[in-house]
Backbone as CSV, one residue per row, in Angstrom:
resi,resn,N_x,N_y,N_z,CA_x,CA_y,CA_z,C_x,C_y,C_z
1,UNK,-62.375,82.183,-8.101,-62.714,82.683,-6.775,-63.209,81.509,-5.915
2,UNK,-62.540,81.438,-4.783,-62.598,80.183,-3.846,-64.255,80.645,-3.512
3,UNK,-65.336,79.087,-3.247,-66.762,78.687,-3.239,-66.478,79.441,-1.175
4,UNK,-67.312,79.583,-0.809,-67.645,80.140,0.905,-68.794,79.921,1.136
5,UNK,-68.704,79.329,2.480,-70.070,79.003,3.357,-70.488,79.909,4.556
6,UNK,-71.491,80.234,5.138,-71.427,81.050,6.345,-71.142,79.897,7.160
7,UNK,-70.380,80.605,7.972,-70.340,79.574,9.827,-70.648,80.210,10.726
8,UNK,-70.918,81.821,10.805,-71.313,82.398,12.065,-71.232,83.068,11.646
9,UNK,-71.499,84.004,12.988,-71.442,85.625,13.093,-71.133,86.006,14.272
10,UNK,-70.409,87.306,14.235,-69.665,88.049,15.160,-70.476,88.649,16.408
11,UNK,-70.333,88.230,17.922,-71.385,88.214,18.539,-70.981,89.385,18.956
12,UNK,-68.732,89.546,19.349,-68.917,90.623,19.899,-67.539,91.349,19.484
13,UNK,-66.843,91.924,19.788,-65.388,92.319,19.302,-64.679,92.665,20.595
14,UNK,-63.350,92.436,20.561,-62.881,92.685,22.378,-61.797,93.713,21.590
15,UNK,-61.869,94.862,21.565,-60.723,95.805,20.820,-59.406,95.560,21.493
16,UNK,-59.439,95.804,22.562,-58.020,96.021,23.614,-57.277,94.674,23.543
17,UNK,-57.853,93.499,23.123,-57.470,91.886,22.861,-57.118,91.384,21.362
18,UNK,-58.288,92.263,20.854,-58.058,91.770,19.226,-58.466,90.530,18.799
19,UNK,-59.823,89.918,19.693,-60.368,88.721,19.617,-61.536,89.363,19.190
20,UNK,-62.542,88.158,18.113,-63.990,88.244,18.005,-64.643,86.853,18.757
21,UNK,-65.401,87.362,19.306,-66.684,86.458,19.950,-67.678,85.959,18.639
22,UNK,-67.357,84.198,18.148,-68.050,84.207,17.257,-68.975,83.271,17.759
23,UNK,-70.198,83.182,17.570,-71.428,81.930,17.284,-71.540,81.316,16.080
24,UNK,-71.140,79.632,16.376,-70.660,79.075,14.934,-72.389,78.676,14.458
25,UNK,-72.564,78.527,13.393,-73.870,77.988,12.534,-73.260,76.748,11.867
26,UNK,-71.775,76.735,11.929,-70.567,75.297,11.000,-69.805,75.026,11.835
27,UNK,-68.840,74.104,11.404,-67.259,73.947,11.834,-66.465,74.413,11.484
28,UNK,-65.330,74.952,12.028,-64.147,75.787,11.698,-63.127,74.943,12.290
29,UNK,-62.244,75.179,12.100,-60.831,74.394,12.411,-59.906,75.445,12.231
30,UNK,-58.802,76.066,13.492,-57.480,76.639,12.859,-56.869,75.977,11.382
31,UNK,-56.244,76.947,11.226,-56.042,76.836,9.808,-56.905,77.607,8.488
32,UNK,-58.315,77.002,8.986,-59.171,77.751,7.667,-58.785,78.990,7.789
33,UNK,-59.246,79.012,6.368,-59.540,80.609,5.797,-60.853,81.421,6.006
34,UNK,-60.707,82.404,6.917,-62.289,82.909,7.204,-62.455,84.528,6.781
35,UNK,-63.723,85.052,5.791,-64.359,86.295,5.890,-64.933,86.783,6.651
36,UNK,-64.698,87.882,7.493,-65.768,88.274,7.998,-65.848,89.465,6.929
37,UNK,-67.404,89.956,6.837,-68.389,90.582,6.009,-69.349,91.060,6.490
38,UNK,-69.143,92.543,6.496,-70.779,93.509,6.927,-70.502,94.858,6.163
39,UNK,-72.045,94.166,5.130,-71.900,95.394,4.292,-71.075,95.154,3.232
40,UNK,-70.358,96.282,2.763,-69.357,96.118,1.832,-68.500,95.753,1.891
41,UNK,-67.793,95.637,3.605,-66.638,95.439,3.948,-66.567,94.074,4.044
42,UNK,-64.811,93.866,3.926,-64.740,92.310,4.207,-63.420,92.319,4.462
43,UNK,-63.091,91.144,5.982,-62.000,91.058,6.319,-61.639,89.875,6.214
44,UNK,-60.423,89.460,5.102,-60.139,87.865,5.474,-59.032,87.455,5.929
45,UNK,-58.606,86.237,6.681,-57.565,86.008,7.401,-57.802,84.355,7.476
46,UNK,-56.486,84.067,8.379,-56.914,82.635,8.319,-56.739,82.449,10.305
47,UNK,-57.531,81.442,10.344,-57.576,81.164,11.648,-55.820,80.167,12.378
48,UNK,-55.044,81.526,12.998,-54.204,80.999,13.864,-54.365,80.238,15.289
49,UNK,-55.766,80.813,15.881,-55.656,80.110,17.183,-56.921,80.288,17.317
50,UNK,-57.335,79.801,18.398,-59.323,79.694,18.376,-59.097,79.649,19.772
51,UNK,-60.338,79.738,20.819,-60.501,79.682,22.076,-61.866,79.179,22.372
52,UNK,-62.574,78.149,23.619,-63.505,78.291,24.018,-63.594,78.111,25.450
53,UNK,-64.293,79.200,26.345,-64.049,79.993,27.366,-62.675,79.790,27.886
54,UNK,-61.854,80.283,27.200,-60.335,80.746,27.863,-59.390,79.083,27.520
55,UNK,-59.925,78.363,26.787,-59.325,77.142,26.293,-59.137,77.420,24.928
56,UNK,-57.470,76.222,24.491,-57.318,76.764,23.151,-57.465,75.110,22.455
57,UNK,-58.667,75.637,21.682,-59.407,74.298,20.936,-58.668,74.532,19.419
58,UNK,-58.794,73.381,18.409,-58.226,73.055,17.399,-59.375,73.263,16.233
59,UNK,-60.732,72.969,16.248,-62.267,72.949,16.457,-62.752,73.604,16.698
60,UNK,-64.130,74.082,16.131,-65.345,74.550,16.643,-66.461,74.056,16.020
61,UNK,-67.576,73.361,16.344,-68.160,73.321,16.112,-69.760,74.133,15.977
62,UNK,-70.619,73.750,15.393,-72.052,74.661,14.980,-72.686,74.515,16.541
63,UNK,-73.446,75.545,17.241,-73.834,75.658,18.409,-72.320,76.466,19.530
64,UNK,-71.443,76.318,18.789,-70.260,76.819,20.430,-69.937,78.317,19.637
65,UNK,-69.815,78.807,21.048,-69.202,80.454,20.736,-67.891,80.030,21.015
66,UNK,-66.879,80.841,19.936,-65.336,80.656,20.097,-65.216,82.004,19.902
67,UNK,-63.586,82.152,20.240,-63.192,83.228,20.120,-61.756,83.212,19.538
68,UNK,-61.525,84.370,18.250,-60.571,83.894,16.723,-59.953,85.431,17.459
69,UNK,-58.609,85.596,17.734,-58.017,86.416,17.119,-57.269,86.672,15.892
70,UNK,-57.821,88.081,15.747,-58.306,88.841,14.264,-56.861,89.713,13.604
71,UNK,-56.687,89.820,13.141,-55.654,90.656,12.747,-56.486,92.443,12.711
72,UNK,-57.514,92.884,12.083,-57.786,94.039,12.089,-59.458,94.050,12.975
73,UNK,-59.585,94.791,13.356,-61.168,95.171,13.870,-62.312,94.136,12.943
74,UNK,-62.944,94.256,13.714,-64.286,93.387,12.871,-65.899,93.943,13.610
75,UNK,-66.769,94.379,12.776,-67.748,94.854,13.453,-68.639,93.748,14.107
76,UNK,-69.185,93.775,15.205,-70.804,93.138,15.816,-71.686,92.587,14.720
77,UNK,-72.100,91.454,14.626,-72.916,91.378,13.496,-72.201,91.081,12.448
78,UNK,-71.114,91.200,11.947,-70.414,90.709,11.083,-70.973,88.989,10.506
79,UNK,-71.145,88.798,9.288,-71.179,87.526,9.147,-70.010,86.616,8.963
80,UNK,-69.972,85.514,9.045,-68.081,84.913,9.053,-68.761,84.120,8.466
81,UNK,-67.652,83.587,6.947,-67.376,82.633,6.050,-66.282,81.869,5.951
82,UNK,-66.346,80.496,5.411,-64.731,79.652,5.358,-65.204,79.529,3.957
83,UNK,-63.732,79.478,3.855,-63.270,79.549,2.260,-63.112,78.266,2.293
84,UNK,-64.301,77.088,1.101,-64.024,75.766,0.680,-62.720,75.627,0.169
């Protein structure tokens, strides 16, 4: 079972877009592999495209809110992990 770090959490969910509003605590890079997790649930996917305010970054770093579209719903509060 692949090792995971937290990098954020889900600030907000845009349903009608299918983007999450995340606040990073790490770095993420398209490509990774990310969990989001609340509760029991857990959604994983890998990061196709990232955004920060309406720009499409490659990056994110710890301190920036980005925004990942998600393949399925993701709740508020959600914690987000990358798969080492």
């Amino acid at each position: 079972m692949p090792e995971k770090v937290k990098v954020g959490m889900v600030e907000h969910y845009y349903e009608k877009i299918g983007v999450a509003a995340v606040e990073l605590e790490g770095e993420i890079a398209v490509g990774d592999t990310l969990v989001f997790k609340q509760g029991d649930k857990e959604n994983e996917q890998k990061v196709l495209s990232m955004q920060i305010n309406h720009i499409n970054v490659e990056k994110g770093f710890k301190g920036d809110s980005v925004g990942i579209k998600v393949d399925a719903p993701v709740d508020e509060g959600s914690e987000v992990y990358k798969e080492l």
